[in-house]
N, C-alpha and C positions, 0 to 999 in steps of 0.2 A: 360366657353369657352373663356370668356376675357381674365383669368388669363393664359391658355394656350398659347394663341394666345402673347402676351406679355413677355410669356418665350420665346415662338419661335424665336422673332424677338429681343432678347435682349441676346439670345444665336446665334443668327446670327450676328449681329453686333461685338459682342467680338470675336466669330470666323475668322471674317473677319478683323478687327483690330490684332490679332495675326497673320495672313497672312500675313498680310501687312505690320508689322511691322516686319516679319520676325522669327518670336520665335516657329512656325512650323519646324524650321529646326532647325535639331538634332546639326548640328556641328557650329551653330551659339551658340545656348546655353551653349553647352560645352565648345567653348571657352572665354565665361563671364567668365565661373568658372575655367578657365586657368590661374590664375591671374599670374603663375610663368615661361609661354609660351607665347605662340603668344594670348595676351588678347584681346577680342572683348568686346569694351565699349558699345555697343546697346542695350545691355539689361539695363544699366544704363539709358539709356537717352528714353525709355520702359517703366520703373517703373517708372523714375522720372515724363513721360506725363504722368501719371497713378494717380499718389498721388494728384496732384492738384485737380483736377477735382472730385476725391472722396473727399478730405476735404471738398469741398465746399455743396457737396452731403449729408454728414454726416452731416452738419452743416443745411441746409435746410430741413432735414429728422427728425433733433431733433425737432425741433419748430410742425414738421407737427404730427398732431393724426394717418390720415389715410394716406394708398399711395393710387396713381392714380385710383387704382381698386377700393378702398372703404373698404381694410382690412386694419387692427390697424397694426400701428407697433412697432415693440417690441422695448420695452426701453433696454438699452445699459446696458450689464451686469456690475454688479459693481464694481468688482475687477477680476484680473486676478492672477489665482497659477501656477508657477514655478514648475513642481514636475516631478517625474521620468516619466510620461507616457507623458508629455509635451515635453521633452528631448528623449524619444527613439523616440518617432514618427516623431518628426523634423530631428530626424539623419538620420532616415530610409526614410523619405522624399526625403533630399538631397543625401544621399546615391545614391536613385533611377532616381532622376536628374542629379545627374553628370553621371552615368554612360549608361541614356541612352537618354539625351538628352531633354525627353519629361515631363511634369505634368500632370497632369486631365485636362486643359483645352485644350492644345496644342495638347492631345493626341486626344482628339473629333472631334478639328478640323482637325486634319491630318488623319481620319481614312477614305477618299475617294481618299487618293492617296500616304498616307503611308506604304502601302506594308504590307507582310507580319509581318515586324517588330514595324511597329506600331499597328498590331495586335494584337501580343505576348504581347506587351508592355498592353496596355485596358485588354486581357485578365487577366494578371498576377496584375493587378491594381485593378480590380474588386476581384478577387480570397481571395488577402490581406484583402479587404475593406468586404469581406464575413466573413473571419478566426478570425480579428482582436478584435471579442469581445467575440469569445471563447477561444482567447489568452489571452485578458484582465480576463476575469473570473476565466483560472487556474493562473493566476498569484498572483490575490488576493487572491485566495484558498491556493499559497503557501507560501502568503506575513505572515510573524510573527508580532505580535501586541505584545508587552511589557506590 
């Protein structure tokens, strides 16, 4: 119930921090990544209030065994790979960001007043996030090994 209860309110806080700062809205986003039009610096100055405040998170998170709730938390994986499924799904990521404005979080929090198209949008994000590991499966079914 704790652990519930502490998603809710830390899924509402970021929802309401996306509001606020604006990144609900499809053609503020779009024009971060306008860089060669009419560019909107806000999503810069977005991330950059964003990174501080997690450094310092990450850095208090290492020292600690348990979070607030009393569950362990997981050591930080050890190295990171570079590899084709890293590169398609970043591309099909921002692919999906530029052209409709929205990510997984913006799109949560816009689904009480973004319309039908941020419905389509969650729909069609969910759909991918169903398909994508029986893509990944024929893929290495038809990946050749040397």
């Amino acid at each position: 119930m704790k652990r519930n209860l502490f998603a809710a309110l830390s899924g509402g806080i970021f929802g309401l921090g996306l509001l606020l700062s604006g990144m609900t809205d499809t053609t503020r986003v779009q024009g971060w990544l306008d860089v060669f039009g009419d560019w909107d610096p806000t999503l810069a100055f977005v991330m950059g209030g964003a990174i501080l405040p997690m450094a310092i998170a990450w850095r208090v998170a290492a020292r600690q065994r348990e979070s607030v709730l009393g569950t362990p938390i997981p050591m930080r994986p050890g190295g990171t790979t570079i590899d084709a499924s890293l590169v398609l799904g970043s591309t099909l990521f921002g692919a999906g960001w530029a052209l409709s404005g929205l990510c997984p979080g913006p799109a949560m929090a816009s689904l009480g007043w973004g319309g039908a198209g941020g419905l389509v949008f969650l729909l069609a994000m969910l759909a991918g996030m169903v398909a994508a590991p029986a893509a990944r499966a024929r893929l290495d079914r038809m990946t050749v090994t040397p």
